[in-house]
N, C-alpha and C positions, 0 to 999 in steps of 0.2 A: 535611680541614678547609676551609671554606671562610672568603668577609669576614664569614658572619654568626657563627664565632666556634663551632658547631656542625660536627659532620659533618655532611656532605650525608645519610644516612639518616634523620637525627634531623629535618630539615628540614618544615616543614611543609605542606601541597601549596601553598599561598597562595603562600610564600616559594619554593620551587620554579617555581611559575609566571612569579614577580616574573625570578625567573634565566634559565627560558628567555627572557623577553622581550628579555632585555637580551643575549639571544647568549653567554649564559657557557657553553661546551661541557661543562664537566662537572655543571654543572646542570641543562641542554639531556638529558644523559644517564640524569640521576639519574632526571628526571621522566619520562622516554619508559620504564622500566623499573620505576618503582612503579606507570603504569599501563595497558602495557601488553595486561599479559592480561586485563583488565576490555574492556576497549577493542576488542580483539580478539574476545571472548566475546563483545559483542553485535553486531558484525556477522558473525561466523558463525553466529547464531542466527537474522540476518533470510536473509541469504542463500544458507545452505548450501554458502558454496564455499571453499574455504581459503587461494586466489590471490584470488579478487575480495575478501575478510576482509581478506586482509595488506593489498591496495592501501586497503580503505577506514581502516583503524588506520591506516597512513602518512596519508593524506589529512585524519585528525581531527588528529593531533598539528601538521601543515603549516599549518592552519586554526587551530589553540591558539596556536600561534606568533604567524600573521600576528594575531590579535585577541586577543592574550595582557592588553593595556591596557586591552580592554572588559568583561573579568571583573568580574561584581559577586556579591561573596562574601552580598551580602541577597536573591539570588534565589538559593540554592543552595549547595552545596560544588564544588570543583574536580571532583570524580567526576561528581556530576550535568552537572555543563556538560557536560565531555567522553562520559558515554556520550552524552545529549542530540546532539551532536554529530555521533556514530558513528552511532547510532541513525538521523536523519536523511540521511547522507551514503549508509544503505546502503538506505534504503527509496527514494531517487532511483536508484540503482543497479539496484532491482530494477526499478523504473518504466521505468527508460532499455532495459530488456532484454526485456520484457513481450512474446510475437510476435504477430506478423502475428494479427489475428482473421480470420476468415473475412468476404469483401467483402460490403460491406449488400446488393449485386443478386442475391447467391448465396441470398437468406435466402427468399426468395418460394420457391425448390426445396426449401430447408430445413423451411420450415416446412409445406410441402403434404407432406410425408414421416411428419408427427409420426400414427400409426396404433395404435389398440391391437391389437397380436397375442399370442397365448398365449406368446409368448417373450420378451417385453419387461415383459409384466407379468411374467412368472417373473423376470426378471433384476433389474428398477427394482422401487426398494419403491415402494408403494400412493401416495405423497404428490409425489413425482415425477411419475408418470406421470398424476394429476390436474394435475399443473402443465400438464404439457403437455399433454395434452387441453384445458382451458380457456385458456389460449394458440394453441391449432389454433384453437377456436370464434370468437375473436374475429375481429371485420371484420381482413379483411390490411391493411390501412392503419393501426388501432392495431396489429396483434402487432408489425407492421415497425417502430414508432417506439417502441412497451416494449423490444424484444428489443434495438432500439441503443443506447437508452438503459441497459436493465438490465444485459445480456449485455456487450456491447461498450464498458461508461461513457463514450457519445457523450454531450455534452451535449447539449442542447434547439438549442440554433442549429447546431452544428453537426451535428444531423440533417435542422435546415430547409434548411441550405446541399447536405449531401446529396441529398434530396430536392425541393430547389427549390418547397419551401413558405412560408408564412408562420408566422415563429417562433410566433405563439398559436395556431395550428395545429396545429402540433405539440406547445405544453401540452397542449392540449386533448385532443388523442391518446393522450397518455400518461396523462393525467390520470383520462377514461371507461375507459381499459383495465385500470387499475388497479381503480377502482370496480367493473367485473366482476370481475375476478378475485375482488377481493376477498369480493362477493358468492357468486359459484359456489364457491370454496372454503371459505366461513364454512357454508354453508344444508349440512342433513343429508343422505347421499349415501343413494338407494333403497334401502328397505332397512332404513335406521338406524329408522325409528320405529316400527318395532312395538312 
């Protein structure tokens, strides 16, 4: 039984929440156990790991606590805050982990590499290896500034600071590169019109 005169199961997540705020341990207990495996289930869903899942359920429930008074029950139910919560603590989590890409100076060897042989097309389907064919064609100056922005999610200045250009430069780059591609990949491939 608790002050509100209910058991704690009967509780409702609001009135639950209102207890963890206030440090009542077995309220604090009640609520970290109805939800739990909600909580848990979505960040093993973003991040596939079962140790990094547990740290991020600890870390939503630590977070419910400290902003337990900022809950507004007209944007939501206590469920949605908290996956919400999880949800985001584990998609920074993956971001924080994300490795090493391969460095923008490498990409000049990288991209003089891209070649159709009878063993690439065998292996890459058909729409791939137009990617990359029409990404080879391009001036190296745009491939280099689509591939850091596409490939790498460099933003536009921090490819100008990479490459020690002028930020509208580098729209600009990515901008026409795009327009081709988009062009060579939309128009009919030899072939198609008969």
């Amino acid at each position: 039984m608790t002050g509100f005169g209910l058991p704690v199961g009967r509780l409702s997540d609001e009135a639950l929440l209102s207890g963890l705020a206030t440090g009542d341990p077995e309220l604090a207990v009640a609520f970290v156990r109805r939800f739990q495996h909600r909580i848990f289930g979505v960040a093993i869903a973003v991040l596939g790991d079962p140790q990094l899942a547990e740290d991020i359920a600890q870390q939503t429930f630590e977070r419910a606590w400290r902003h337990a008074q900022i809950y507004d029950s007209r944007r939501g139910s206590v469920m949605t805050w908290l996956t919400t919560i999880s949800h985001n603590l584990a998609i920074d989590a993956v971001r924080s982990r994300r490795p090493e890409p391969l460095a923008p100076e490498d990409l000049d060897a990288l991209l003089g590499v891209v070649t159709e042989t009878p063993e690439q097309l065998a292996l890459a389907d058909e729409a791939s290896s137009r990617l990359r064919a029409a990404v080879a064609r391009l001036p190296r100056e745009q491939g280099r500034a689509l591939v850091m922005a596409g490939i790498y999610g460099m933003t536009a200045q921090q490819i100008a600071d990479r490459e020690k250009i002028p930020l509208g430069t580098v729209k600009t780059r990515i901008r026409t590169a795009m327009g081709r591609l988009r062009t060579t990949l939309t128009s009919p491939k030899r072939g198609d019109d008969v």
